[in-house]
Structure formats: structure tokens, C-alpha cells
C-alpha positions in Angstrom: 84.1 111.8 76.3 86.6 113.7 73.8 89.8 111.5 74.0 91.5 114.2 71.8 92.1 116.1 74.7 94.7 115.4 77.0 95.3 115.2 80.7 96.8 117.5 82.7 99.5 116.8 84.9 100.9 118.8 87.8 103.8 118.5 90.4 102.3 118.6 94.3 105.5 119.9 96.4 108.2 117.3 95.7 106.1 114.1 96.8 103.3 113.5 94.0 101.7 114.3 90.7 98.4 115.3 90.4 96.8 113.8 86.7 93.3 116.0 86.1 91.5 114.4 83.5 90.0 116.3 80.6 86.5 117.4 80.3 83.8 117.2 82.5 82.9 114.4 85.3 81.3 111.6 83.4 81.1 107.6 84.5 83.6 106.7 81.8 86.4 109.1 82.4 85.9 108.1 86.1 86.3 104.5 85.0 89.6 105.5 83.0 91.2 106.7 86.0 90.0 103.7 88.6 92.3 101.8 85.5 94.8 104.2 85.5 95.1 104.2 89.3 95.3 100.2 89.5 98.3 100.1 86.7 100.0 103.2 88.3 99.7 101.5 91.1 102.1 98.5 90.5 104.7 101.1 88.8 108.1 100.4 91.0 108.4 104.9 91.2 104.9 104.9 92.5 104.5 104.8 96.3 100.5 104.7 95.8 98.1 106.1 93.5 94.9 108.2 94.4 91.9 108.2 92.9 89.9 111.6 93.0 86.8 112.9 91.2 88.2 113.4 87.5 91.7 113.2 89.4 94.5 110.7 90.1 97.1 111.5 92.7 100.2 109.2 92.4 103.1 109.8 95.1 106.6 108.8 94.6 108.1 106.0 96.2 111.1 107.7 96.6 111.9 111.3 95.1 112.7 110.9 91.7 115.9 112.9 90.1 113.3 114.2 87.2 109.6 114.0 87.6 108.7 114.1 83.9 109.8 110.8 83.4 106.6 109.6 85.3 104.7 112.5 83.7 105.0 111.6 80.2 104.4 107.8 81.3 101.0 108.2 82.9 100.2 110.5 80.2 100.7 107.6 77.6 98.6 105.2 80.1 96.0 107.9 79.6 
């Protein structure tokens, strides 16, 4: 896995972010976001956090004033 590259993160309507990770589908990337998605998970802004395939869907727990707050913090969890 390539951990120079970064995730990308996306706004879904005005209830989630959508975190796809780099590169292809692999075991260890998968791993990264099962981690990510139980750490997101106890965030107090985070109403629950989805694991995909090579994705991670975190909701809000209540709409946030700006949603790149949360971005650039599961970016860093990355």
C-alpha cells in the first residue's frame, strides 16, 4: 500500500462524509479503515461511522456549521 497518497473525502448532501481510501482494494487498507471507523466512531460530531469496501461513511451527529473541520480530522486519523 502507497501511504503517500492521500484519502479522498467528499460531502454526501448535508448529513455525511464519504472518506475513499487511496489505491486499490487490498487487506491492509481495509484494515485501516475498520480502525478508522472504530475511532471515528467515538468522535462527539460523528453520529456513526460506515465502513465500506475501500470506503468510510461517517454521518454527523448534528449538522455541523463547517464540515471541513471533520474533514481535515479524519484525514489526519488516516
Amino acid at each position: 500500500m502507497d501511504t503517500t497518497l492521500s484519502a479522498r473525502i467528499s460531502l454526501l448532501g448535508t448529513t455525511a462524509l464519504l472518506l475513499e481510501a487511496p489505491g486499490e482494494s487490498s487487506l491492509p487498507t481495509q484494515q485501516r479503515i475498520w480502525a478508522l471507523a472504530r475511532e471515528a466512531a467515538a468522535w462527539p460530531e460523528v453520529g456513526e461511522a460506515v465502513p465500506g469496501m475501500n470506503n468510510l461513511m461517517v454521518t454527523f451527529a448534528k449538522a455541523p456549521r463547517d464540515w471541513r473541520a471533520l474533514a481535515d480530522r479524519l484525514r489526519a486519523a488516516w
